[in-house]
N, C-alpha and C positions, 0 to 999 in steps of 0.2 A: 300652747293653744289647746283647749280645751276639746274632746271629744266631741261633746253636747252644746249647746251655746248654753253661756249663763243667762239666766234672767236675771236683768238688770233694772227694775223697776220695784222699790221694795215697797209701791201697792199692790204688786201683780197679786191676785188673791191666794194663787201659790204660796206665796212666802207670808205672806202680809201678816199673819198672825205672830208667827214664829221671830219675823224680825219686830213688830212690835211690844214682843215677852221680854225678847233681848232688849230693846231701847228700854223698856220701864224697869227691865233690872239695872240699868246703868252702863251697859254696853255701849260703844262705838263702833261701828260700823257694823258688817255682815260679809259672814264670812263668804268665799267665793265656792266652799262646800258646800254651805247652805244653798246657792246659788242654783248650783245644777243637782241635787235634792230635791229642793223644789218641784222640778217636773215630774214627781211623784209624791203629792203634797201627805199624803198615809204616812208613807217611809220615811218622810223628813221628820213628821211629827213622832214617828218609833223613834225616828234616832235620837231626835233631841230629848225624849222621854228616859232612857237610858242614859245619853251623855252627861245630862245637867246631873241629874245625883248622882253619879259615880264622880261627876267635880264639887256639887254643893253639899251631898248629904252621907258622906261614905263618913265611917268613924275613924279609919285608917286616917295617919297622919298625911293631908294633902304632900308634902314634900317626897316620903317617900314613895306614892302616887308616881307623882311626876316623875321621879327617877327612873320609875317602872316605864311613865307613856313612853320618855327620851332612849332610853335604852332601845326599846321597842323600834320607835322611828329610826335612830340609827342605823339598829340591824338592817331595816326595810329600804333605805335612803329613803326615807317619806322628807324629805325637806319641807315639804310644807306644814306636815304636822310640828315635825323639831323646831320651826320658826314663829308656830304660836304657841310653844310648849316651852322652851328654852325660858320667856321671859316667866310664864305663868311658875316655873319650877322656882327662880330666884327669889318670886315674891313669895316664895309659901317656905325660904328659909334652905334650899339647895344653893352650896355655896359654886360662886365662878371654878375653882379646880376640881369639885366633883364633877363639872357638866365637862370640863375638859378633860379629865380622865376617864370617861364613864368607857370609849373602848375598849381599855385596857384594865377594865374596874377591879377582875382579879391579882393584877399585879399591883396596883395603886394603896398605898397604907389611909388614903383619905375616908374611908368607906367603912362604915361599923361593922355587925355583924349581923345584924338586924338589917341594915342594908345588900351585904351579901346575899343574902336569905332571897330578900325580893328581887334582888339580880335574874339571881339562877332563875327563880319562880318566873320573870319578866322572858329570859331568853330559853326554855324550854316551851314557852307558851308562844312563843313570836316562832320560834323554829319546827314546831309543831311536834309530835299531835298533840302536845299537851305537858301538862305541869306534871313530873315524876310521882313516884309516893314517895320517895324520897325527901323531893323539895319541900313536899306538905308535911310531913314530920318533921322538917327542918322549924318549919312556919309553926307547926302547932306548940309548939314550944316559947312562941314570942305572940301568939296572934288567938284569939278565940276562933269559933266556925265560923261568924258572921265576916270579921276580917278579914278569914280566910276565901270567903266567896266575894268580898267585895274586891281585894287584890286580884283574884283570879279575875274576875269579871272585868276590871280595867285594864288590866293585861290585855285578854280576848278581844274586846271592844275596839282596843285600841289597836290592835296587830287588823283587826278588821277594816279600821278606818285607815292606815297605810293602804294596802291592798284596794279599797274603794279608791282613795288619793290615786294613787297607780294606774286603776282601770281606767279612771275618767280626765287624768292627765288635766289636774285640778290646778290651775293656775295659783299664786300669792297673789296678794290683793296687791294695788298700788298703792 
């Protein structure tokens, strides 16, 4: 049960824009985060302003993204994010046994090196206060600055929206 109530009406003029950007992008449905967002239509539109390019417009390969969000949510038990992350990872080429290894991803031989890299980077940034210099020298070796701020940035965002999920006790959709 939700903190806040959702709004449920996707005229409400709260959302109305936001889920209308989603439907013309080819989306179905609305999410139940968007839902209770909404009641601070500003913040919804910040969020989604950062969220869509860190999924549509990041040069970082989406797959290894995803490994990062899924890790992330793990750490956090964010289930609701792992639940719309899990499919979005296998479309974008994360195979079924790195999503089921990913706990134990330093003992798993399924995981590149390049992979590892964003591991680390993933679970110092979810456990705070931040990503090593270590782990960026790790990265700067496989990844340019720009990369390296967009992986950071998804990482952040993403350990954020756990934490939001948590606060607001954000339902799955039915």
């Amino acid at each position: 049960m939700p903190r806040i109530p959702l709004i449920e009406d996707n005229a409400d003029p709260r959302i109305a824009a936001i889920y209308s950007a989603l439907k013309s992008g080819g989306h179905t449905g609305f999410p139940n985060l968007y839902r209770l967002l909404g009641h601070a239509p500003a913040m919804l539109e910040a969020w989604t302003g950062l969220a869509w390019p860190l999924r549509t417009e990041a040069k970082t390969p989406r797959a290894l993204r995803e490994l990062v969000i899924l890790r992330g949510a793990q750490m956090m038990g964010a289930d609701y994010e792992w639940t719309h992350h899990a499919p979005m990872a296998l479309a974008a080429g994360v195979t079924q046994e790195k999503i089921d290894a990913l706990s134990n991803w330093r003992a798993s031989a399924a995981y590149s090196e390049i992979e590892r890299i964003v591991l680390r980077l993933a679970e110092e940034i979810t456990e705070g206060p931040g990503a090593s210099a270590e782990s960026i020298t790790q990265a700067r070796a496989h990844f340019n600055e720009g990369e390296i701020v967009e992986l950071v940035l998804t990482s952040s965002f993403y350990a954020c929206v756990g934490r939001v999920l948590h606060s607001l006790d954000v339902p799955l959709e039915k």
